[in-house]
VEXMARLO-839118 format. One line per 8 residues: number of its first residue (from 1); their letters; for each residue y, x, z of C-alpha. Coordinates in Angstrom, 1 decimal. Example, Ala and Ser with C-alpha at 12.3 -4.5 7.8 and 13.67 -1.06 7.14 Angstrom:
BEGIN
1) as) -4.5 12.3 7.8 ~ -1.1 13.7 7.1
This chain:
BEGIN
1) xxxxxxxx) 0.0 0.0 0.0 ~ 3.2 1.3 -1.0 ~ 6.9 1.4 0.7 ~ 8.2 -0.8 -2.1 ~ 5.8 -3.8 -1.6 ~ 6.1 -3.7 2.4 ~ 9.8 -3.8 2.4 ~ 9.9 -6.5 -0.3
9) xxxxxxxx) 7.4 -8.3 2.7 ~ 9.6 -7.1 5.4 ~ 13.6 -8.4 3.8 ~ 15.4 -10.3 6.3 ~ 12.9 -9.3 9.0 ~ 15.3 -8.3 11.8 ~ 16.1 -5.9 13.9 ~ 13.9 -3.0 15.3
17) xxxxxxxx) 14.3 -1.3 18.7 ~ 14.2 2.4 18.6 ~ 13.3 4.6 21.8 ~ 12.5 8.4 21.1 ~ 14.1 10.7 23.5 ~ 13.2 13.6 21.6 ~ 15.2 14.4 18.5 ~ 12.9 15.3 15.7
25) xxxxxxxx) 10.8 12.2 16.7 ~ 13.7 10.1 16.3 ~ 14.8 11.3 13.0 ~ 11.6 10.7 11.2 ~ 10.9 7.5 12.7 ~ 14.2 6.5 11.9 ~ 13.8 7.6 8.1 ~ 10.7 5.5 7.9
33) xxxxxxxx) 11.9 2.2 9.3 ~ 15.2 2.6 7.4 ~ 12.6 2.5 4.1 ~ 11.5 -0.4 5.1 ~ 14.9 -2.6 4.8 ~ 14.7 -2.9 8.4 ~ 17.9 -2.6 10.6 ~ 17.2 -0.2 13.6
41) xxxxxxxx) 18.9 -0.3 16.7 ~ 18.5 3.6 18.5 ~ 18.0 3.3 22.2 ~ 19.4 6.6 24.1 ~ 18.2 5.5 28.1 ~ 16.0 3.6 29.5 ~ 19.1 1.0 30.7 ~ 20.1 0.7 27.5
49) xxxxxxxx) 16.6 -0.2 25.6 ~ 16.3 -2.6 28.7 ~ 19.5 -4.5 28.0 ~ 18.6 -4.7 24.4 ~ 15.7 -6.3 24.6 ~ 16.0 -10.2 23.2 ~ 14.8 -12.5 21.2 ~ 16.2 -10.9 17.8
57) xxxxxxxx) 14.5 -8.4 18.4 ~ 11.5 -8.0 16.1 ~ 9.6 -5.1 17.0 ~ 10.2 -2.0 19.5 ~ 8.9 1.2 18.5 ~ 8.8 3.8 21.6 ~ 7.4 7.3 21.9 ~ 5.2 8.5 24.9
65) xxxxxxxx) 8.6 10.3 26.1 ~ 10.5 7.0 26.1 ~ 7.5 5.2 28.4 ~ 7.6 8.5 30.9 ~ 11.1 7.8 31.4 ~ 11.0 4.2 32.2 ~ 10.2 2.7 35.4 ~ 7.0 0.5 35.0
73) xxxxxxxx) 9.0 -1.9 37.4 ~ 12.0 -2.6 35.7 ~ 10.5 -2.8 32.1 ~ 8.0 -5.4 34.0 ~ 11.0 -7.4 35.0 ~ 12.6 -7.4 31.4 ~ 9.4 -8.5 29.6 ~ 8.7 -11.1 32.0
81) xxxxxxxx) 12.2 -12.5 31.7 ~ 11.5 -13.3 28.3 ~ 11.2 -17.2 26.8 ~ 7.6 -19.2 27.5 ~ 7.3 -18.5 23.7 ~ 8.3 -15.0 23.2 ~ 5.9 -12.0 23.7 ~ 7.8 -9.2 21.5
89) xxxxxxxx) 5.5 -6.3 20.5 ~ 6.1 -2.6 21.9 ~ 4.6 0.4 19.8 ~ 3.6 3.1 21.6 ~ 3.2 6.3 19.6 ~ 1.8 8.8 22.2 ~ 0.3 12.0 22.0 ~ -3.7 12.3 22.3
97) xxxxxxxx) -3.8 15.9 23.5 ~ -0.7 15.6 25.8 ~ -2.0 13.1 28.5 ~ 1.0 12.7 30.1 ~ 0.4 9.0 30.5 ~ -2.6 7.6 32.3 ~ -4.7 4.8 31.3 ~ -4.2 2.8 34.0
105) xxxxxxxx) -0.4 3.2 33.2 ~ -1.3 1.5 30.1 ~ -3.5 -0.9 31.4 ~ -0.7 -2.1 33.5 ~ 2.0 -2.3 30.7 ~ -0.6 -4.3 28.3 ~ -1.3 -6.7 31.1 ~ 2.5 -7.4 31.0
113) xxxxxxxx) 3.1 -7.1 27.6 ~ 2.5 -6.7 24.1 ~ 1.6 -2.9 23.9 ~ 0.0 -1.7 21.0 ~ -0.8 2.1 21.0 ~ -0.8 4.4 18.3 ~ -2.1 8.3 18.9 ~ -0.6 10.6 17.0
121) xxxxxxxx) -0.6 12.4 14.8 ~ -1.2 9.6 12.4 ~ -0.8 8.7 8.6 ~ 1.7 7.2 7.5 ~ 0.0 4.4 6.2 ~ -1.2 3.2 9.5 ~ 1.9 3.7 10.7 ~ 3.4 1.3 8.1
129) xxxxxxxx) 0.6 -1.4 8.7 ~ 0.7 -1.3 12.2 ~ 4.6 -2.1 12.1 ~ 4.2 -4.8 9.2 ~ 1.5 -6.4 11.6 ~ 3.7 -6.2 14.4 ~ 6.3 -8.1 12.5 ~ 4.2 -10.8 11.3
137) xxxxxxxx) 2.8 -11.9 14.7 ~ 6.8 -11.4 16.0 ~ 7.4 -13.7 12.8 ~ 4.8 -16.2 14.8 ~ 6.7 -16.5 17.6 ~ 9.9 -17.3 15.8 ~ 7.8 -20.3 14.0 ~ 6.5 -21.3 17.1
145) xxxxxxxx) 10.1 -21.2 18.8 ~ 11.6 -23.5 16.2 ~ 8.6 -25.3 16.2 ~ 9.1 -26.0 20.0 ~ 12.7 -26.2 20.1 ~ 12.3 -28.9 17.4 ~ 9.5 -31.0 19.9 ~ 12.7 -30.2 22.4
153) xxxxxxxx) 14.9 -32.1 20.6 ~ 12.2 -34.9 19.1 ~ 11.8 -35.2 23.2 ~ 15.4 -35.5 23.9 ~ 15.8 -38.2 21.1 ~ 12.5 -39.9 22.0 ~ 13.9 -39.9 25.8 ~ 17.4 -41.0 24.9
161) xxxxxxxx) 15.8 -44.2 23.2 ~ 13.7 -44.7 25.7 ~ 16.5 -44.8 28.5 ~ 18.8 -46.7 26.0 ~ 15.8 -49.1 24.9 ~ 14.8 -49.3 29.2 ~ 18.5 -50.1 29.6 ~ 18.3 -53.1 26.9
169) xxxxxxxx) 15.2 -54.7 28.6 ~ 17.2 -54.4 32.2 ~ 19.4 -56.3 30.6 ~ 17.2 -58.5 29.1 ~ 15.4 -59.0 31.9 ~ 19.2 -59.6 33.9 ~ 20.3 -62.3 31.0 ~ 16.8 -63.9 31.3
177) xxxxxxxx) 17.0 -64.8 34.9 ~ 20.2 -65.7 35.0 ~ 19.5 -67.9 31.9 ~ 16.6 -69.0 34.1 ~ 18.7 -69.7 37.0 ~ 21.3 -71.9 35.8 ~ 18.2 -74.0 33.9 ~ 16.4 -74.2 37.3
185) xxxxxxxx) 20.0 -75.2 38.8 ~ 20.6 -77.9 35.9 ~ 17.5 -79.5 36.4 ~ 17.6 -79.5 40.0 ~ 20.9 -81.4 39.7 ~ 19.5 -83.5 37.2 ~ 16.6 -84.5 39.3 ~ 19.8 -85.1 42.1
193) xxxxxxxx) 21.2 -87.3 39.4 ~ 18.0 -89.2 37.8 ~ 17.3 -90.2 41.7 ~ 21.1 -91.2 42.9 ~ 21.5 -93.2 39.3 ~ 18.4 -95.2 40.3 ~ 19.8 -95.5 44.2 ~ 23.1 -96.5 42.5
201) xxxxxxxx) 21.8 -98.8 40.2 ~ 19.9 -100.6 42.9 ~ 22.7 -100.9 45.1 ~ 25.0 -102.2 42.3 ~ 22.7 -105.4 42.3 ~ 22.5 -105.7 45.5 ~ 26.8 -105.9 45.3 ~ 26.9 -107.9 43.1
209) xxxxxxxx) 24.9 -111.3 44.6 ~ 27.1 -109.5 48.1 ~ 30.6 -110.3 46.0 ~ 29.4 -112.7 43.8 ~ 28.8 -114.6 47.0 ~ 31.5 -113.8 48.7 ~ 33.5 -115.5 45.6 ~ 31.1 -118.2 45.4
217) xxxxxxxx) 31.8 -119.7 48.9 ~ 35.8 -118.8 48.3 ~ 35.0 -121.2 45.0 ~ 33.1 -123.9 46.8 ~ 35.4 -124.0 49.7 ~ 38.4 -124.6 47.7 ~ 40.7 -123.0 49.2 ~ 40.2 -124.8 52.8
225) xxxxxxxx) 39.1 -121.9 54.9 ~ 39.0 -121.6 58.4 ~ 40.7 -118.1 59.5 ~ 37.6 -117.1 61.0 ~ 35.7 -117.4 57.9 ~ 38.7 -116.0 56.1 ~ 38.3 -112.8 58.2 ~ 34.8 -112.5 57.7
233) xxxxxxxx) 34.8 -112.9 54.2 ~ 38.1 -110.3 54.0 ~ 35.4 -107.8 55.5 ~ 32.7 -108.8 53.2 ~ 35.1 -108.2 50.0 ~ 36.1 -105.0 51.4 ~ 32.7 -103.3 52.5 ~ 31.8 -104.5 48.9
241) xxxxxxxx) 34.6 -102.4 47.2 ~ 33.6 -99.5 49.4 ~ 30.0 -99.8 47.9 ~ 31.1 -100.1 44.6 ~ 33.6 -96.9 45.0 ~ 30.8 -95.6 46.1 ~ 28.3 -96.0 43.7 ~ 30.8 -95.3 41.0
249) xxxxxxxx) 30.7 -91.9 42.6 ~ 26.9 -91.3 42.3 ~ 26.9 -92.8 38.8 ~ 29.6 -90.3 37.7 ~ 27.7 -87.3 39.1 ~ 24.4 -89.0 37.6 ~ 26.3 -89.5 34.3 ~ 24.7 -92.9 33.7
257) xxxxxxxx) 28.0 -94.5 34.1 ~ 29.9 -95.8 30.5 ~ 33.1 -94.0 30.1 ~ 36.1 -95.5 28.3 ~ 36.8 -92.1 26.5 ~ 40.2 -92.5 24.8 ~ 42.5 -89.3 22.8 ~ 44.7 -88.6 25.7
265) xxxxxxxx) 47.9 -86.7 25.7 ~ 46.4 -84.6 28.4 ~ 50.2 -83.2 28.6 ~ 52.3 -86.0 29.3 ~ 49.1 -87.5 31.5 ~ 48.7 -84.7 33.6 ~ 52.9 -84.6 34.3 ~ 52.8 -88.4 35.4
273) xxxxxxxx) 49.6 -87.3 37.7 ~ 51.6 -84.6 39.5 ~ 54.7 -87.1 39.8 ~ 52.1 -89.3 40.8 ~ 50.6 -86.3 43.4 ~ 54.5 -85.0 44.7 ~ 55.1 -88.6 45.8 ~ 52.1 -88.8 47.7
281) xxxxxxxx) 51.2 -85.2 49.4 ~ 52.8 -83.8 52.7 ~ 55.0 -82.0 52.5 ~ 53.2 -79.1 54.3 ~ 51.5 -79.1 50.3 ~ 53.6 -77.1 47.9 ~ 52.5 -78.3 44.6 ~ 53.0 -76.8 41.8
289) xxxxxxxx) 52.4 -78.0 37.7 ~ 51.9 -75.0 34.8 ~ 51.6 -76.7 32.1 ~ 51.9 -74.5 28.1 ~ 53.9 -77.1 25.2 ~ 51.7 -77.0 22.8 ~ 48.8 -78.1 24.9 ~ 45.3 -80.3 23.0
297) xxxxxxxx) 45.0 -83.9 23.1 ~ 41.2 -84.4 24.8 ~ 38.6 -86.8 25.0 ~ 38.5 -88.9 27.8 ~ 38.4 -91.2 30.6 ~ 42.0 -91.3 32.2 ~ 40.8 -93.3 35.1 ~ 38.2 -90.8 35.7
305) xxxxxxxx) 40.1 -88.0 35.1 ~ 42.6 -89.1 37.7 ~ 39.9 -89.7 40.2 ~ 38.3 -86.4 39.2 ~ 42.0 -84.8 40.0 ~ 42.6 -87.1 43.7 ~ 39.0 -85.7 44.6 ~ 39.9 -82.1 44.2
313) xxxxxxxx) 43.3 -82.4 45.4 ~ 41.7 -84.2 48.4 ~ 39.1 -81.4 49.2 ~ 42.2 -78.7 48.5 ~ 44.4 -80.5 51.2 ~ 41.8 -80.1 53.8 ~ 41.1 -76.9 53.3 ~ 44.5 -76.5 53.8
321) xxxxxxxx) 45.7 -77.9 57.6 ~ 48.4 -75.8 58.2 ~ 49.6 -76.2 54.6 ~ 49.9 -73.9 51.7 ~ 50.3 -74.2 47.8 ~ 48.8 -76.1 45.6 ~ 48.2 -75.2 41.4 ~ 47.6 -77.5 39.0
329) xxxxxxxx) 47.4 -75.4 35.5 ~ 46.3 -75.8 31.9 ~ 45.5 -74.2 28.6 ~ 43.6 -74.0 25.3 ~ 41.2 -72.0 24.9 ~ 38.9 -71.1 22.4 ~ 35.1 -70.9 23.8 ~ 32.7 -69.1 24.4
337) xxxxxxxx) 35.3 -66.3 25.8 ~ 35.3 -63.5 28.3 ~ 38.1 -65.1 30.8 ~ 35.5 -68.0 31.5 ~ 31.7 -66.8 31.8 ~ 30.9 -69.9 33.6 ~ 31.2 -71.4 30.3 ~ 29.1 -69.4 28.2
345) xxxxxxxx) 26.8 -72.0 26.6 ~ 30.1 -74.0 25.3 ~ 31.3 -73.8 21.8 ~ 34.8 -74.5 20.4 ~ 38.0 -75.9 21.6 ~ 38.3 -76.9 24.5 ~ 41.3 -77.3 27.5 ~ 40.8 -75.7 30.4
353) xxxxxxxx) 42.4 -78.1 33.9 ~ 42.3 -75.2 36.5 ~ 43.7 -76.8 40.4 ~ 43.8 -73.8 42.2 ~ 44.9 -74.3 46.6 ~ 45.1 -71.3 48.9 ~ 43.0 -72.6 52.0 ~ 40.2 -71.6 53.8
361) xxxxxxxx) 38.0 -71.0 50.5 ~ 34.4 -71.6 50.4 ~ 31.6 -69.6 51.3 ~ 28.9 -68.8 48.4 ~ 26.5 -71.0 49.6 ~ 28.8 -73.8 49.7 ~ 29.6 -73.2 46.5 ~ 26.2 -73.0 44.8
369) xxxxxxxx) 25.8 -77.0 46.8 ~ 29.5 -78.5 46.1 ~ 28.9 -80.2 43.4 ~ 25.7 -81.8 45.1 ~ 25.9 -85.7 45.9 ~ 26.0 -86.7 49.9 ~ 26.9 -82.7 50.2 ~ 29.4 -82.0 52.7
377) xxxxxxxx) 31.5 -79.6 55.1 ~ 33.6 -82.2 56.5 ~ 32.9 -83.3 60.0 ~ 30.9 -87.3 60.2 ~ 33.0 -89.8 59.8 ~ 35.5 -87.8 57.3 ~ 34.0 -87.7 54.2 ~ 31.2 -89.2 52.1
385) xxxxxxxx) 30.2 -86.0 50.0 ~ 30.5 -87.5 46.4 ~ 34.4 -86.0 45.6 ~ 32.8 -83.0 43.8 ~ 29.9 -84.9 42.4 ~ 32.3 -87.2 40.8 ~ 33.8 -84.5 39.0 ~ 30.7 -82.3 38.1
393) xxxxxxxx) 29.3 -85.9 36.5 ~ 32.4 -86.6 34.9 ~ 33.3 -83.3 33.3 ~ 29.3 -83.2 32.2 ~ 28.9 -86.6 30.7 ~ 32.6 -86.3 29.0 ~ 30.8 -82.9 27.2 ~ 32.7 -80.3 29.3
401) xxxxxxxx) 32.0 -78.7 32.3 ~ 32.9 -78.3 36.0 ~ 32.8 -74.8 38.0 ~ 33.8 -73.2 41.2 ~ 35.6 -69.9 41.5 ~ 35.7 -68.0 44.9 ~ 38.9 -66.4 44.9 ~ 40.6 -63.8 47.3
409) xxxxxxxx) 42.6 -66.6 49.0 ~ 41.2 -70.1 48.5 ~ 39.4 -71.8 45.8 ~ 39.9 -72.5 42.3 ~ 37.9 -75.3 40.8 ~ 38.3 -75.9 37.1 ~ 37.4 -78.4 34.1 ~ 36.5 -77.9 30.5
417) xxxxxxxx) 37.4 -81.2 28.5 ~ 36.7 -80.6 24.6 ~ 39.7 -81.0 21.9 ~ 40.3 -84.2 20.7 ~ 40.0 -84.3 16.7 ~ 41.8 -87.3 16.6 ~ 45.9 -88.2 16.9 ~ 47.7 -89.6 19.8
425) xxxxxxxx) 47.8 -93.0 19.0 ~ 49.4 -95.9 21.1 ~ 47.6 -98.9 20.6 ~ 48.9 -102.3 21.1 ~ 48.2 -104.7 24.0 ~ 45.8 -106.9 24.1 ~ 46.0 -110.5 24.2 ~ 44.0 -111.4 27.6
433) xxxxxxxx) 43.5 -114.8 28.4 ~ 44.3 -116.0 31.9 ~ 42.0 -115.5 34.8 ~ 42.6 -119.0 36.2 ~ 42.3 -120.6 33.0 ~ 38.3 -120.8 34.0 ~ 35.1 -121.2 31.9 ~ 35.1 -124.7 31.3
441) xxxxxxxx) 33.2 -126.7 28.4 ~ 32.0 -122.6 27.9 ~ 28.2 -122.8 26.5 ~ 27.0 -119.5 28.3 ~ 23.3 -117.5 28.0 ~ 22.5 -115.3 31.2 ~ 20.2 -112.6 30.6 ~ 19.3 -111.1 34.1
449) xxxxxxxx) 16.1 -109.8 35.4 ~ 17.1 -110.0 38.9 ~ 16.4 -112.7 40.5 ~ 19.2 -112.5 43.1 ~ 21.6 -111.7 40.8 ~ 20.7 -114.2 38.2 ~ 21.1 -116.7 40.6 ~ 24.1 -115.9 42.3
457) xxxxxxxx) 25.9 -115.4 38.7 ~ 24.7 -118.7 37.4 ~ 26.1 -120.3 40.5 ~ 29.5 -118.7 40.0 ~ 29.7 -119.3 36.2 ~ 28.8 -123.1 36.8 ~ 31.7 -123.7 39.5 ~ 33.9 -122.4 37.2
465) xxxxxxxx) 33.2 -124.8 34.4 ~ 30.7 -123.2 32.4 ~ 27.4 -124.3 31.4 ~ 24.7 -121.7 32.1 ~ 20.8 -121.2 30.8 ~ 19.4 -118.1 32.2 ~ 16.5 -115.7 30.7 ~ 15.2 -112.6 32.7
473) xxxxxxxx) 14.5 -110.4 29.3 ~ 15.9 -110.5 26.3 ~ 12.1 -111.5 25.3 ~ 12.3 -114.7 26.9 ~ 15.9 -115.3 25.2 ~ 15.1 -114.4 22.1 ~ 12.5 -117.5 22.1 ~ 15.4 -120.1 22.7
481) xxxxxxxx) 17.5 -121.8 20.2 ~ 20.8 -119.6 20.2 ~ 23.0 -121.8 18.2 ~ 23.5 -124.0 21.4 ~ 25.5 -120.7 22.9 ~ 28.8 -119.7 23.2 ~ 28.3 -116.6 24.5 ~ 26.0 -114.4 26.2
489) xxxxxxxx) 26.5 -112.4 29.2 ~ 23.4 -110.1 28.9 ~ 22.6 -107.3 31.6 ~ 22.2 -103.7 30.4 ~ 18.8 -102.4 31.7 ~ 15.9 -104.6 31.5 ~ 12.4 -104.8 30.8 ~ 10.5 -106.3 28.3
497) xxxxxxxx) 10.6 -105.0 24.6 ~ 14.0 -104.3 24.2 ~ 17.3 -103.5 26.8 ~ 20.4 -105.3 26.4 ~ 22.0 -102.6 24.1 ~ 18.9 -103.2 21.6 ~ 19.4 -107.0 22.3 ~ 22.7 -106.9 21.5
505) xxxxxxxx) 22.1 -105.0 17.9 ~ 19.4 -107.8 17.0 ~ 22.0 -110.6 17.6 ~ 24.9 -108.8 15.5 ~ 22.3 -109.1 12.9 ~ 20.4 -112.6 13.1 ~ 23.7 -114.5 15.1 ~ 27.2 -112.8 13.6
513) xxxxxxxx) 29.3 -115.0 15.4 ~ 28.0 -114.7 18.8 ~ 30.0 -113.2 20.9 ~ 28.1 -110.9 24.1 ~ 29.3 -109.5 26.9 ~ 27.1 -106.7 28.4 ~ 27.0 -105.6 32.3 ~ 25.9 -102.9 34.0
521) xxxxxxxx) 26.4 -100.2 36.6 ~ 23.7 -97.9 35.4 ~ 23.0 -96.6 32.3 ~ 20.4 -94.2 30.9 ~ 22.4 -93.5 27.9 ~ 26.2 -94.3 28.3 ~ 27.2 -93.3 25.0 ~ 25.0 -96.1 23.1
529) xxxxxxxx) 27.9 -98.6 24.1 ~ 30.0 -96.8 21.4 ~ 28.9 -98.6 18.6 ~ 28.2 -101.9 19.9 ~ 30.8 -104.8 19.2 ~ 30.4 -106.3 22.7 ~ 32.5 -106.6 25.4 ~ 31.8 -104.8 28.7
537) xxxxxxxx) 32.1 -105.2 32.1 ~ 31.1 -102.4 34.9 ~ 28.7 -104.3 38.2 ~ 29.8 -105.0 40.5 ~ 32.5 -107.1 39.1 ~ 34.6 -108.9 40.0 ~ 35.3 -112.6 38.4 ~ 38.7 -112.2 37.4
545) xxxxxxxx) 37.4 -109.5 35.4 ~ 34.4 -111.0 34.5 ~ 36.4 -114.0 32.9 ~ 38.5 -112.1 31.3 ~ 35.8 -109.9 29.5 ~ 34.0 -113.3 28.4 ~ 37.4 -114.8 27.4 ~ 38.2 -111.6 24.8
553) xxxxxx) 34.5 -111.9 23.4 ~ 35.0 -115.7 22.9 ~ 38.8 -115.1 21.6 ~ 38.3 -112.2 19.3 ~ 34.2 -113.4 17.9 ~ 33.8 -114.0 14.0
C-alpha cells in the first residue's frame, strides 16, 4: 500500500497528537504523518499533551520517552475524563531492546485506555497501517457520537411531546370534569325542578277549589256578609295569594311556568325599575343604575323580570344591615367570551343584567346551593328560599342564564337574557270586556280532570250566568256535540290521549270558530302555548280574570 492511496483514505481525518521528547524521533514521525494529509499537533511536556487531549483528536502517536515522562496517574485521570463514547487511541512506539518500560506499566495503561504498541524498529508500512487503523476505529467513535447525540435529541423531542401531549390530557381530563360537574349539577337541579313542578302543580289545584270557593260563597251570599265571615274569608283570599306567589316561585325555578315573553326595551325598562327601586329602598341603600345607550332590546317576561330584580335586590339588602351600595349594571355582549366563563356553553348575543351589593358575601358552599328551591340562610320566619330559584328558572326557561360571583366585597349575581331579533314595537290596547258584565246566556264546555276543581269551577261559572257541561279528558269531550258551545275552558295537563294544548290544535281544525280558553299552573312544555290561538289564564285564578280571558276568546273568535 502506497502513501498516495492512504492519504487519499485519510483527507479530512483530523488532527494527530504528537509526543516524542527526543528530536530525531520527532522529525521523522512528523515527516510521515505530514505525508499522510494529516494535521499534527507536537506536544513538548507531558502538561501540554494532557491538555490537548479532546474529542478532535483522532489519534496520538507517543514514543517510549513521552510514556516515561508522564505520570501514569494523571494520564489515567485525562483518559477517564473523556465522553461515554470516546476511547481515543494512543500509539506507543517503544524500544524492544531498551526495557525502560515494564509490562505491568503497560498493562495498567491498556486497562485504561486505548494503547496500541508498536516495537521498533519497524517498517514503514506497518507503521502506516497501524495509524490508518487507528483512525478508522477513531472514525467509529465519531459515528457512534452523532449517532448518540442524534437519539439525544430524538429523546429530547420524544420527551417534549410527551410533556406537551401529558399537559393536553391534564387538561383534558380538567375540561372533562368540569364538563361533568356542571352536567351532574344541571340534572341535580333539574331533578329539584321535575319534583317542585309536580308539588307546585298539585298545590295550584288545590288553590284553586280554596279561592274558587272563597268567591263562590262571596257570590252566593250576595253581598250580605256578616263581618265575621268577612274576616275569615279576607284570610282565606289572602293565604291563597301567598300559595299562589308561592307556587309561581317553584314553577319559575322548575321552568314549567308559561311566560309572556314580549321585545322589551330592556333600557327604558330597567330605568323605570330603579325609579321604581330609589322610591322604595332605605336610604341606608345607595343604589346606583350603569346603564350603556346603545343597549339590546331582549326577549322576555317584564313581570318576571321585575320579580327576578325585587328577589335579588331583596337578598342584596339583607346582606346588607348596616347599609352599603347597591349596582344595578348592563351590557352587550357577544358570547361565548373570556369576561364570563360561567357562560361558556352560550352562543350569540346576549345582554348581560349584573346587580352587584357590597354586603356580607356568600360563602362557596352557599353559593353552589343559592339557586336551590326552599334553600335558605335567613333565619325561620324571614324568608321562604325560592328568591333565587325564581330567578335561576326564569333566566333558564327565557334561554339565558343565572350565575353567582364571589367577589372581594359582596356578591354579584348576574343574568344573560338573549338579543331580541325583533323591533320595539308598542302595541295597542286591548279592548277588555268588563268584569261585572258576568257570563250570562254563555254556553260553556269545562274540561277538568280534577274532580275538586271541576266542581268548584262549574259552580262558579253557573252563579255567574253561564251554562256549564263538564268532561274530565278531552276524550270524553271530544265524544259530545260541540256545536252546542260557546266556549271552552279546557285545563292544560290531563290524561287520556291528548293534553289540552293537543285538544286545543284538534278543535282549531274540526270547530274554527270555537273559541278556548286554556288554564294551568304547570306545564311540561311552556313554550307550546306560542302557537296556539287560545286565550290563557295562569291557576289559580282569579274570576275577574277568569271572565275577562273567556270574554276576549268570545269577543275576538271567528
Amino acid at each position: 500500500m502506497n502513501a498516495e492511496s492512504i492519504q487519499s483514505d485519510l483527507s479530512n481525518a483530523g488532527l494527530v497528537l504528537l509526543f516524542a521528547p527526543v528530536q530525531g524521533d520527532l522529525h521523522a514521525l512528523d515527516r510521515l504523518l505530514a505525508e499522510l494529509g494529516l494535521e499534527i499537533v507536537i506536544c513538548s511536556s507531558p502538561q501540554q499533551f494532557y491538555d490537548r487531549i479532546g474529542e478532535d483528536v483522532l489519534l496520538a502517536v507517543v514514543t517510549e520517552q513521552a510514556l516515561v515522562s508522564c505520570r501514569a496517574e494523571e494520564l489515567e485521570n485525562v483518559l477517564r475524563s473523556q465522553p461515554q463514547w470516546s476511547d481515543m487511541p494512543l500509539l506507543a512506539l517503544v524500544d524492544s531492546e531498551g526495557g525502560r518500560v515494564d509490562s505491568g506499566r503497560f498493562d495498567r495503561l491498556a486497562s485504561i485506555g486505548n494503547f496500541m504498541l508498536l516495537e521498533t524498529p519497524t517498517s514503514r508500512q506497518v507503521l502506516l497501517m497501524s495509524v490508518r487503523a487507528a483512525i478508522r476505529a477513531r472514525r467509529l467513535q465519531y459515528a457512534v457520537r452523532d449517532h448518540w447525540h442524534e437519539l439525544e435529541s430524538h429523546a429530547g423531542r420524544l420527551e417534549a411531546a410527551v410533556q406537551e401531549r401529558t399537559l393536553e390530557l391534564e387538561h383534558e381530563v380538567q375540561e372533562r370534569s368540569r364538563i361533568q360537574a356542571e352536567l351532574d349539577e344541571a340534572r341535580r337541579l333539574e331533578s329539584l325542578g321535575r319534583l317542585t313542578g309536580g308539588v307546585a302543580h298539585d298545590f295550584n289545584n288545590l288553590l284553586q277549589v280554596i279561592t274558587g270557593g272563597e268567591t263562590l260563597i262571596r257570590l252566593l251570599q250576595g253581598g250580605r256578609l256578616a263581618p265575621q265571615m268577612e274576616r275569615a274569608l279576607d284570610s282565606i283570599r289572602r293565604a291563597a295569594d301567598h300559595g299562589a306567589s308561592l307556587t309561581q316561585r317553584l314553577l319559575a325555578y322548575a321552568r314549567r311556568q308559561p311566560l309572556s315573553a314580549v321585545t322589551l326595551d330592556l333600557s327604558s325598562h330597567l330605568a323605570a325599575t330603579a325609579d321604581l327601586l330609589l322610591r322604595t329602598l332605605e336610604c341606608r341603600i345607595d343604589f346606583q343604575l350603569r346603564l350603556p345607550p346603545d343597549l339590546w332590546a331582549v326577549d322576555a317576561d317584564p313581570a318576571q323580570l321585575d320579580a327576578a330584580i325585587l328577589n335579588i335586590v331583596g337578598n342584596a339588602c339583607d346582606a346588607m344591615p348596616e347599609g352599603g351600595t347597591l349596582t344595578m349594571a348592563a351590557h352587550n355582549v357577544n358570547l361565548p367570551a373570556p369576561e364570563l366563563p360561567e357562560a361558556r356553553q352560550l352562543k350569540g348575543d346576549y345582554v348581560c343584567l349584573m346587580m352587584s351589593d357590597s354586603g356580607e358575601g356568600m360563602s362557596e358552599q352557599v353559593a353552589d346551593h343559592a339557586f336551590e328551591p326552599f334553600f335558605t340562610t335567613k333565619s325561620a320566619g324571614r324568608g321562604t328560599g325560592l328568591g333565587l330559584s325564581q330567578v335561576y328558572g326564569f333566566a333558564i326557561q327565557s334561554g339565558g342564564l343565572a350565575f353567582i360571583r364571589r367577589e372581594a366585597i359582596g356578591t354579584t349575581i348576574g343574568l344573560l337574557l338573549p338579543r331580541s331579533a325583533a323591533v320595539v314595537a308598542v302595541a295597542p290596547a286591548p279592548v277588555v270586556p268588563s268584569a261585572s258584565a258576568g257570563l250570562e246566556d254563555i254556553r260553556m264546555l269545562c274540561v277538568e280532570d280534577d274532580p275538586a276543581v271541576a266542581s268548584t269551577t262549574g259552580e262558579l261559572l253557573r252563579s255567574l250566568g253561564a251554562s256549564v257541561v263538564v268532561a274530565d279528558s278531552a276524550d270524553a269531550a271530544m265524544k259530545l256535540d260541540l256545536s252546542q258551545f260557546d266556549v271552552v275552558l279546557s285545563d292544560v295537563m290531563m290524561p287520556g290521549s291528548m293534553d289540552g294544548i293537543e285538544f286545543t290544535r284538534w278543535l282549531s281544525e274540526f270547530h274554527p270558530s270555537l273559541p278556548v280558553v286554556l288554564c294551568s299552573g304547570y306545564m311540561l312544555d311552556p313554550h307550546r302555548l306560542q302557537s296556539l290561538k287560545a286565550e290563557f289564564v295562569r291557576k289559580p285564578y282569579r274570576i275577574a280574570d277568569l271572565i275577562a280571558s273567556i270574554g276576549r276568546a268570545v269577543a275576538f273568535s271567528p
